[in-house]
Structures are given as C-alpha cells and as structure tokens.
C-alpha positions in Angstrom: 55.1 115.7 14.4 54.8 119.0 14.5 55.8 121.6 17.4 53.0 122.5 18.6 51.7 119.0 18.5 54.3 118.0 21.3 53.5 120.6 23.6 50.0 119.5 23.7 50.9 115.9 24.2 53.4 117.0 26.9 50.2 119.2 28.5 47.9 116.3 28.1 50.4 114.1 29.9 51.2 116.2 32.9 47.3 117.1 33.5 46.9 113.1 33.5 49.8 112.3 35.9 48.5 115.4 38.4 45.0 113.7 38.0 46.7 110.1 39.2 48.4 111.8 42.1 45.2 113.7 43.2 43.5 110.4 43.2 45.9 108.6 45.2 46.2 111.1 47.5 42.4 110.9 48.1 43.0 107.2 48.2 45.3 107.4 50.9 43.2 110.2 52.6 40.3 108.5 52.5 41.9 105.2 53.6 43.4 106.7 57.0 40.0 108.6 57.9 38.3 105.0 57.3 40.5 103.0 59.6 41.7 106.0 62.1 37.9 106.7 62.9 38.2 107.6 66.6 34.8 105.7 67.2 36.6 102.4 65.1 39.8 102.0 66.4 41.4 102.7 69.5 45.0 102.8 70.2 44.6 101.5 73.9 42.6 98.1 73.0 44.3 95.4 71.6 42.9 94.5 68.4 41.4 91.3 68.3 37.5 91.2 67.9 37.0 88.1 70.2 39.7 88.8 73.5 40.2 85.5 74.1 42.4 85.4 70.8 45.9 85.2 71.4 48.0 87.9 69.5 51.2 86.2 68.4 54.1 88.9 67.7 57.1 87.7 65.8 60.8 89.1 66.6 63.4 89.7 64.1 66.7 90.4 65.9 69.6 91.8 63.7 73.0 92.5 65.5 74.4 95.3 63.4 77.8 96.6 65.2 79.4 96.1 69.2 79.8 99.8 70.1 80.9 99.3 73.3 81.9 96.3 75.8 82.5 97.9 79.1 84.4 95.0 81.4 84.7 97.5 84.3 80.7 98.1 84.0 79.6 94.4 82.9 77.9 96.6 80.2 77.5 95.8 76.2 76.3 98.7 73.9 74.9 97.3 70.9 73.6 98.7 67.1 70.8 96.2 66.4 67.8 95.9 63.4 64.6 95.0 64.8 61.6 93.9 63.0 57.9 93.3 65.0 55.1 91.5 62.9 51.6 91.1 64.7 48.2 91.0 62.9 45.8 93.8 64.2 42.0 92.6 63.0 40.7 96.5 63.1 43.2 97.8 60.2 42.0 95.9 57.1 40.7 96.9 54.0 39.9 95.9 50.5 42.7 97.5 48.2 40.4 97.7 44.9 37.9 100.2 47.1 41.1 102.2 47.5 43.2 102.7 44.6 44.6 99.6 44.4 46.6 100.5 47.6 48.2 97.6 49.4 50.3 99.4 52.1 50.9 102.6 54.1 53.2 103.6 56.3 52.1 105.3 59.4 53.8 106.7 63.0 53.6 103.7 65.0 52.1 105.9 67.9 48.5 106.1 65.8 48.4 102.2 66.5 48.2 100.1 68.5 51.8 98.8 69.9 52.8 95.6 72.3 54.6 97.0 75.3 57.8 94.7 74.4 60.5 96.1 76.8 64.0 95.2 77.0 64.6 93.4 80.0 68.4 93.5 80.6 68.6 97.6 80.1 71.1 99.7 81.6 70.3 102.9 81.2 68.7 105.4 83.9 64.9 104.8 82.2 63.0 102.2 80.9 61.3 103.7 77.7 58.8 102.0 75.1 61.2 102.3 72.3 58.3 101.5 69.9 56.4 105.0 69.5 58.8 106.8 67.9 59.2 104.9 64.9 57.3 104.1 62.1 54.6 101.0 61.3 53.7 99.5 57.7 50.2 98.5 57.5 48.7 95.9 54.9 45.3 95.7 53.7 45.1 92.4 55.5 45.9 93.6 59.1 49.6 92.5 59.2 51.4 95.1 60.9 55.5 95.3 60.5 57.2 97.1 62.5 61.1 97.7 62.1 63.9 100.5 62.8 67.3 101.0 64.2 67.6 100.6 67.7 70.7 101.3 69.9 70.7 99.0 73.3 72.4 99.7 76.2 72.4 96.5 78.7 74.0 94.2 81.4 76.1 91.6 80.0 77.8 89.6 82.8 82.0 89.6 81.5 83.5 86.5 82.8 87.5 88.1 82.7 89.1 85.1 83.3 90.7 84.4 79.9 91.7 88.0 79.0 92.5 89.2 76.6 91.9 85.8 75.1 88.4 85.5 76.6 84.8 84.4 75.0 82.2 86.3 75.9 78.1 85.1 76.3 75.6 88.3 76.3 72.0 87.3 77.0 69.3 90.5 75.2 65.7 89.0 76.6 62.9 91.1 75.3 59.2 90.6 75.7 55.9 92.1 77.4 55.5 93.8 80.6 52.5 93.3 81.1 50.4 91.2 78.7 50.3 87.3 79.7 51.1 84.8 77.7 47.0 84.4 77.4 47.0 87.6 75.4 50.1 87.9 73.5 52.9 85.5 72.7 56.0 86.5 71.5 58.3 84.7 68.8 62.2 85.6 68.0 64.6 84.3 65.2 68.0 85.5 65.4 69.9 86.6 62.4 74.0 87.5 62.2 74.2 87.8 58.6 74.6 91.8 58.9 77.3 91.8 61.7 80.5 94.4 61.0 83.2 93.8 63.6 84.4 96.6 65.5 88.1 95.5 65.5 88.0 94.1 69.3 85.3 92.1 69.0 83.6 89.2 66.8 80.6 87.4 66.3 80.8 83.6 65.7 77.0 82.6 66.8 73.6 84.2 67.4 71.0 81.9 69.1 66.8 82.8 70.1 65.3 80.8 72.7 61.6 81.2 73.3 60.6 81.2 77.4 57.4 80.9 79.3 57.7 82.5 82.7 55.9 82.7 85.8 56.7 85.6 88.2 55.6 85.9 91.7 53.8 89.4 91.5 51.0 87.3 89.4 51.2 83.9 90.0 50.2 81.2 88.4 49.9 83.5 85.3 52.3 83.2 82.3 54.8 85.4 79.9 56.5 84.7 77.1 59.9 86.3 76.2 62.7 86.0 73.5 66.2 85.6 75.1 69.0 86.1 72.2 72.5 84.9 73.1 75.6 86.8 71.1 78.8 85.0 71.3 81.6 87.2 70.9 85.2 86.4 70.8 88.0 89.1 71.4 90.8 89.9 69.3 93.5 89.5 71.3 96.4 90.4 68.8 96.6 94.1 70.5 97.0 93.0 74.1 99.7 90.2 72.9 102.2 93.2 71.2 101.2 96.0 73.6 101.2 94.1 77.2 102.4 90.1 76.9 105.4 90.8 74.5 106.5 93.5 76.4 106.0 91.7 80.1 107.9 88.8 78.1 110.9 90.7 77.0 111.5 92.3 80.4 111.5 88.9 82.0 114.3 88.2 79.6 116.3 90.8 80.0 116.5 90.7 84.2 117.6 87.4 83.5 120.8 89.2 81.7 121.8 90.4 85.6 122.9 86.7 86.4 125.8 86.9 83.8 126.8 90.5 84.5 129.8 89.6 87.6 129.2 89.4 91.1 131.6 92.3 92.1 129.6 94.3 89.4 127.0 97.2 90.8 124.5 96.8 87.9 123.0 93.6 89.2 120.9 94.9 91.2 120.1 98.2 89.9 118.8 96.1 86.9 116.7 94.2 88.7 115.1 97.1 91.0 114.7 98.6 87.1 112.9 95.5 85.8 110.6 95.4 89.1 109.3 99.3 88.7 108.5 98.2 84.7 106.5 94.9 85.8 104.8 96.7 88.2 103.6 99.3 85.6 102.4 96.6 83.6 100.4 95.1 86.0 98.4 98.4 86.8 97.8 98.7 83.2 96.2 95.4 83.3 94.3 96.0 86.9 92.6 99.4 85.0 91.5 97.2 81.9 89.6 94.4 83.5 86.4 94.8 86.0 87.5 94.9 89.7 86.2 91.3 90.8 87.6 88.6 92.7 88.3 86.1 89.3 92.1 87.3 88.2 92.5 87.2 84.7 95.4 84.7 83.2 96.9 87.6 82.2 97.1 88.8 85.3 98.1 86.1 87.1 101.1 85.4 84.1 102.2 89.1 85.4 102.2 88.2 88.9 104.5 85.4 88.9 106.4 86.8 86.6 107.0 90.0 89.3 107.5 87.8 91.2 110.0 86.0 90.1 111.7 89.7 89.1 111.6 89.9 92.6 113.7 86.6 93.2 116.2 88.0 90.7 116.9 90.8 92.7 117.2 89.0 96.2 119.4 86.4 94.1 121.4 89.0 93.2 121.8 90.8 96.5 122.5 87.8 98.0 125.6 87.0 95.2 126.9 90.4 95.6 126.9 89.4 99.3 128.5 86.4 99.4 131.1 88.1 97.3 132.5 90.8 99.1 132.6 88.7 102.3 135.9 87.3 100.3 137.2 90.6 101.6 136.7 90.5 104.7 139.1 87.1 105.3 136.6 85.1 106.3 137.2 80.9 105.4 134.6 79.4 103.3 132.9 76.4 105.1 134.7 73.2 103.9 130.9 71.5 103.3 130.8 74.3 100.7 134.3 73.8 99.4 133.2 70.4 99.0 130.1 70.4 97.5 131.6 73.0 95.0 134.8 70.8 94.0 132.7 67.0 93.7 129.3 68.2 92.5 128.4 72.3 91.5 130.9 72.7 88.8 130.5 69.1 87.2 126.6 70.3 86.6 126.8 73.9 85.7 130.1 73.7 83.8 131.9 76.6 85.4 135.4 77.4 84.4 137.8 77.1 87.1 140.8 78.1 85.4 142.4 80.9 87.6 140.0 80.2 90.9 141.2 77.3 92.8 139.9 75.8 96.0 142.2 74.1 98.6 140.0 71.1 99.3 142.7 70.1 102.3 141.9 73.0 104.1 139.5 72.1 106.9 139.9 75.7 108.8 136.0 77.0 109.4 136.9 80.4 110.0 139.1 83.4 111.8 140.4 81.1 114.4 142.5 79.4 112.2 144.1 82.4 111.1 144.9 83.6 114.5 146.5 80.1 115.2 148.6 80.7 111.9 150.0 83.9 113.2 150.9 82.8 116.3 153.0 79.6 115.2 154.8 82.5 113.2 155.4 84.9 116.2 157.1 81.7 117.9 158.6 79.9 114.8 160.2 83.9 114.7 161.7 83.5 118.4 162.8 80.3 118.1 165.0 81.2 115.0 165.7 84.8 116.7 167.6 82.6 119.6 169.3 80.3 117.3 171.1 82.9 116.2 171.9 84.4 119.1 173.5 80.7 120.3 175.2 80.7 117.3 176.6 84.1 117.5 177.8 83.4 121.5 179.6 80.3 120.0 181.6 81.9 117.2 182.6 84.3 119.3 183.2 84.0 123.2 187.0 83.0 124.1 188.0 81.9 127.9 189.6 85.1 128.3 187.1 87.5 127.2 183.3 88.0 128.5 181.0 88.4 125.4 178.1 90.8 125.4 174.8 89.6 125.1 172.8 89.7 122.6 170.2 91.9 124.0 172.8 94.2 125.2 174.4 95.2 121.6 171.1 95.8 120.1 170.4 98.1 123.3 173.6 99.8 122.7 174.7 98.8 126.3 178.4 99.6 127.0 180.3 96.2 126.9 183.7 95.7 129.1 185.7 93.8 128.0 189.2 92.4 129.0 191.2 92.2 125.9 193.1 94.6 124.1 191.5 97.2 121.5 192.5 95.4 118.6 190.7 92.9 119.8 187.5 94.8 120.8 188.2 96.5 117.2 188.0 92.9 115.8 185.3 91.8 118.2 182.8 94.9 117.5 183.2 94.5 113.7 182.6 90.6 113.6 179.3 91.3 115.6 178.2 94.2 113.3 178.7 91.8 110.1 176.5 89.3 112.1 173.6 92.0 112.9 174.0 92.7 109.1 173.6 89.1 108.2 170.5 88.7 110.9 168.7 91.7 109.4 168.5 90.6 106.2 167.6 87.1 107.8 164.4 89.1 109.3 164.0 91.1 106.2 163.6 88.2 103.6 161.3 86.2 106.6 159.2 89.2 106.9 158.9 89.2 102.8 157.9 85.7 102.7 155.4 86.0 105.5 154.2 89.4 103.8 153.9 87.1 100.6 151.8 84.4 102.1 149.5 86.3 103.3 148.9 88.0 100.7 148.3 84.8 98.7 146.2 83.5 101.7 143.5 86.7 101.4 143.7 86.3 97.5 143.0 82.5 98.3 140.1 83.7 100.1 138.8 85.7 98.0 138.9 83.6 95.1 137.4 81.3 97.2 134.0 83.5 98.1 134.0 84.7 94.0 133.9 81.5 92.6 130.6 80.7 95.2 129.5 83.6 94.0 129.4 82.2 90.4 128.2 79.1 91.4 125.3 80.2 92.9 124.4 83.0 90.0 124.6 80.5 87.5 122.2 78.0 89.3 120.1 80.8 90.0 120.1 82.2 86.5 118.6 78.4 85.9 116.1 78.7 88.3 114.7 81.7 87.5 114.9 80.5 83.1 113.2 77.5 85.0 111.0 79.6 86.7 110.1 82.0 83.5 109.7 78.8 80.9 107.0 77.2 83.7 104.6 80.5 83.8 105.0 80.8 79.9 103.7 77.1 80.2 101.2 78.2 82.3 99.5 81.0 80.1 99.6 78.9 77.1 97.5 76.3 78.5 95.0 78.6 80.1 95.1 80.5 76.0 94.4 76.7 74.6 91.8 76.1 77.1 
C-alpha cells in the first residue's frame, strides 16, 4: 500500500471517530435535557409516581482507616467508603433511543438526594454530606451513589482495660425527616478494605437495621442503620514505654533493703524511686479521659507508689532503729527473744559477729545506772580494804600511824620514833600508794573495757534488729510487688 493511500485511510478514520464522539455527545446532551426538563423532574419531590410507594435506600458502609481515637474527647475520626442505591421512577430511559447509553454520571445536587444524616456527629455542623459528590444514573432509574467520606463522631471509650482495652463505636445513619412510610433504609457492613493505623485494629464490623419512634412525631416511624466497629488496641507501645519501665523501678527500690542500715542511700533511693513513679503516673492521667473508671494501668501504678512509699518509711524506720544502738539504750528482751527463737530461723540471717545476750532481762537505762553504782561501792569497799590492810602491816605499840586520808592530803604526821624509823615508815607507805595506784589504774582499765564492750553489745544488739526487720520487709514489699503484678495480669486476661 502506497503512501498516500495511508494517509487517506488515517483521514477517513479520524473523520469517523470525530463523527462517533459528536454523536455521543449529542446522545448524552440530549439525554440530560430529556430527563433534567425543569417541568419533568424536580429535585425537591421524591420520585415515586404513586406517594404511597416506599423508597427503599440501601447502605454500603466501608471502614477504610481510624484516623483518630480521642479517649480524652470520647471522639473516633474515621476514613469510610459509602455507597447509597435507591430507585428514582422519573430518571429512566430506553438506551437504544440514546446511543446505546446505559449510564451517566451526574452532580448528585441535580437529583434528587435522601436526607441521610449522621447521627452520632461531632463536629460544630450538621451538613448533608451528599450534595457534593457525584450520582450514577441507569437507564432503569437505579441511582448509586458513592464517595469518600471522613466522619467525625462520639464514640463512648470505656478506659478500664488500657492500654489493653476493646473498644465498641456505634456510626447510626438514617433520615431526618422522612418516616419509615416514605423511605426505608438498609445497611450491610463490609471490613474487607480496613488498613490499621498501628494503634488500632479491626476484628468485626456488624449493621443492625432499627425502627424508631421519637416523641416529636409520635406514633410515626424511622428506620436507621446502626454499624458497630470493634477495635482492639495494640498495646505493645504502652507495655515498653510505661509498664516495663513502672516494673523495673519497682525492682530496683527493692535494692534499698540490702544496702545496710547505717548506710544514707536507703532513703535517698527510695525518695528517688517515688518522684519517678509519680512521673509515670501523670503520664498515664494525661493519656486516658478524665472519668471516674481508673484504668488497670492506673490502678497497677498506684499500688505500686504506693508500696514505693512503704519502702521508704520501711527504710526510715530501719535507719531508726539503728542509730538508737548509739544512744545506749537496751533492746526489749521480748524483742531479744523473738529475734534469738523465731526471726533468724525464718529469714536465715547470719549471726556470726552479732550476738544477743538472751540472759539479759535489763529493759532500759535504769539498769545501767544500777551497774555503775554497784561499781562506785564495789570501788570503796576495796578502797578500805586496803587501807585496813595498810594500818595492819604497819602500826607498832609505840608509834601512832597516820591515816590514810591524811598521807594522801599531805597532812604533817608526828610521830614518836626515831628518823630512821620515820625514814623507813614513809618509804614503806609510798611503795604501798605505788602498789594501790596501779590497783585503781588496772580497775579503772577493766571497767573502761567493759563498758566499752557493753555499748558495742548494744549496739550490735539494735543493728542486728535492724537487719531483721529490713530483710522481712524487703519480703513484704517482693510480696507486695509479685501480688499487683498478679493483679494486672488477670485484669490483661480478662
């Protein structure tokens, strides 16, 4: 085939195809001025040629996407796919009349529209989302209607299992004001196109079909479609970023009850822990809606602050108990007791270089002011031995000895002998004062001794208390930890 034989072909071709648009544009021109005749059809009429027939709408509901689930609100911003299907008697036609032309697409505001509303909106207005959008017409009178439509509505947030919580939003749409005598609506509700939004899933999607009666028209019916979405949160995010942390931190303020009791880090750890639980509890008040229904969460968090709190008057009271040791105060021999027969066979506390003296019966500082006075006489007593014993080694008939009292006053002593003799006598008495000071010196040591050991006796006593009671409260408070634990997995399994 020849050049110029193609280029008329091509010509022929494109005159043909211009022809076939032409024609079904006038097709479609014609079609709309036929149906759209202002004297024909009217957008404010509902169209049914008899008015007692019932229009019945049908209602696709998709659930595209959760954009938003406000807890503090009680709100739920939703993507959704809606699809309307009605049969309007005034737009039919007979396609071979018209091209062949099955189907046109017009703004829905050109026809006639059911005032389906959305009933649990919670935005400032209530619009008629329908008249924006587009409608497909068939030549039999069914009308489609379907577009993208973002809701914004109540959605009542029970918090009680947060963050591992199931959630029931009701989306109830349906006429304002036709009855159910002039229109009755249908729904179907369809999850296939769901896309999670990482917090939240979709695990059912149910329609019910209602028949109402409201008392501004009584006695008069409406039908509604009430979808229910079941979502289900993904809790993963709250368990690493709030419970694992809350978790550790009651773990380590249980570390306090094995630092000593004379140490000063018991209880600046547990003021530390406090302050951290606290934060985390005001991070958990600011996520969930302020309502009287605490969230398990919440409540795990409490007690657990709580029993922070414990630990730190535990501690205070250990540190307490210690440093009365140094202050020479008896332990109570009901406490001495109970330590020796019961404590430390239960808590397994080592004993090795604290010992109690079980025999000692003493309640308190009255006993150690009875000690020091049998010392002050038990020191006269042997104070006037001595002096006996001096007076009988060395007074003689002849001579008048000194007293005792009078040579350690340096009092002049007369004496009838000869000075050899008061040579002999002086120097026999001085080896004697020599022999009675170191006397006093060594009893002074030994008393200086045992009271030493008494107040390290004492002490020992108060220390090992002090352990005893840390490690039964370091149980108390693991007790204490392992029950809330307890606690919050049940409420997670129920």
């Amino acid at each position: 085939m020849s050049f110029p034989t193609n280029l008329v072909l091509q010509f022929f071709i494109l005159i043909s195809a211009n022809l076939q648009v032409s024609m079904t544009d006038e097709y479609h021109t014609g079609l709309l001025t036929t149906l759209f005749n202002g004297s024909r059809y009217d957008t404010r009429v509902r169209p049914v040629r008899d008015p007692k027939t019932v229009t019945e709408l049908e209602l696709q509901f998709f659930i595209a996407h959760v954009l938003d689930m406000d807890e503090r609100k009680q709100t739920l911003t939703s993507s959704t796919w809606l699809t309307m299907i009605w049969m309007d008697e005034f737009l039919t036609w007979e396609p071979s009349e018209y091209g062949n032309i099955t189907k046109i697409v017009v703004p829905a505001k050109n026809i006639w529209l059911p005032d389906i509303y959305f009933y649990e909106s919670a935005t400032q207005s209530h619009r008629h989302f329908m008249e924006t959008e587009l409608a497909k017409i068939h030549y039999n009178g069914k009308i489609m209607w379907g577009a993208p439509v973002i809701f914004k509505g109540y959605c009542l947030v029970r918090v009680k299992y947060f963050p591992f919580d199931n959630q029931e939003c009701q989306m109830k749409f349906g006429p304002w004001q036709h009855s159910g005598h002039e229109l009755i609506i249908n729904g179907t509700g369809y999850a296939d196109v769901f896309v999670s939004n990482g917090e939240w899933d979709m695990y059912d999607l149910s329609a019910k079909n209602n028949v109402e009666y409201y008392p501004d028209d009584p006695g008069v019916p409406f039908t509604d479609v009430t979808f229910t979405i079941y979502f289900q949160r993904r809790s993963l995010y709250y368990v690493f970023h709030l419970i694992t942390p809350c978790f550790l931190i009651a773990i380590m303020a249980s570390l306090a009850f094995l630092l000593p009791p004379e140490s000063q880090g018991k209880v600046n750890m547990g003021v530390t822990f406090l302050l951290s639980m606290t934060v985390f509890l005001m991070v958990v008040a600011d996520a969930v809606p302020h309502t009287n229904e605490v969230p398990i969460i919440g409540q795990y968090f409490a007690i657990t602050m709580i029993l922070v709190s414990l630990s730190l008057l535990m501690n205070v009271t250990v540190a307490s108990l210690y440093y009365r040791g140094n202050e020479g105060r008896y332990l109570p021999t009901w406490a001495k007791m109970m330590i020796h027969r019961r404590i430390l066979a239960i808590l397994r506390i080592p004993t090795k270089h604290l010992q109690l003296s079980e025999d000692d019966s003493s309640p308190g500082y009255g006993k150690y002011y009875m000690m020091q006075g049998r010392k002050h006489k038990e020191r006269n007593g042997y104070m006037k031995k001595t002096k006996d014993k001096f007076n009988e080694m060395h007074m003689t008939p002849l001579v008048t000895p000194p007293s005792y009292e009078g040579v350690l006053q340096g009092e002049t002593v007369v004496h009838a002998s000869k000075s050899s003799d008061e040579v002999r006598l002086m120097s026999s008495m001085l080896k004697e004062l020599g022999i009675i000071k170191d006397l006093l010196k060594n009893k002074a040591g030994e008393e200086r001794t045992t009271t030493q050991s008494n107040h390290k006796r004492i002490k020992n006593e108060w220390l090992l208390l002090s352990r005893v009671l840390d490690r039964f409260f370091f149980f108390v408070y693991v007790v204490g930890n392992l029950l809330a634990l307890f606690l919050l997995l049940i409420g997670i399994y129920n």
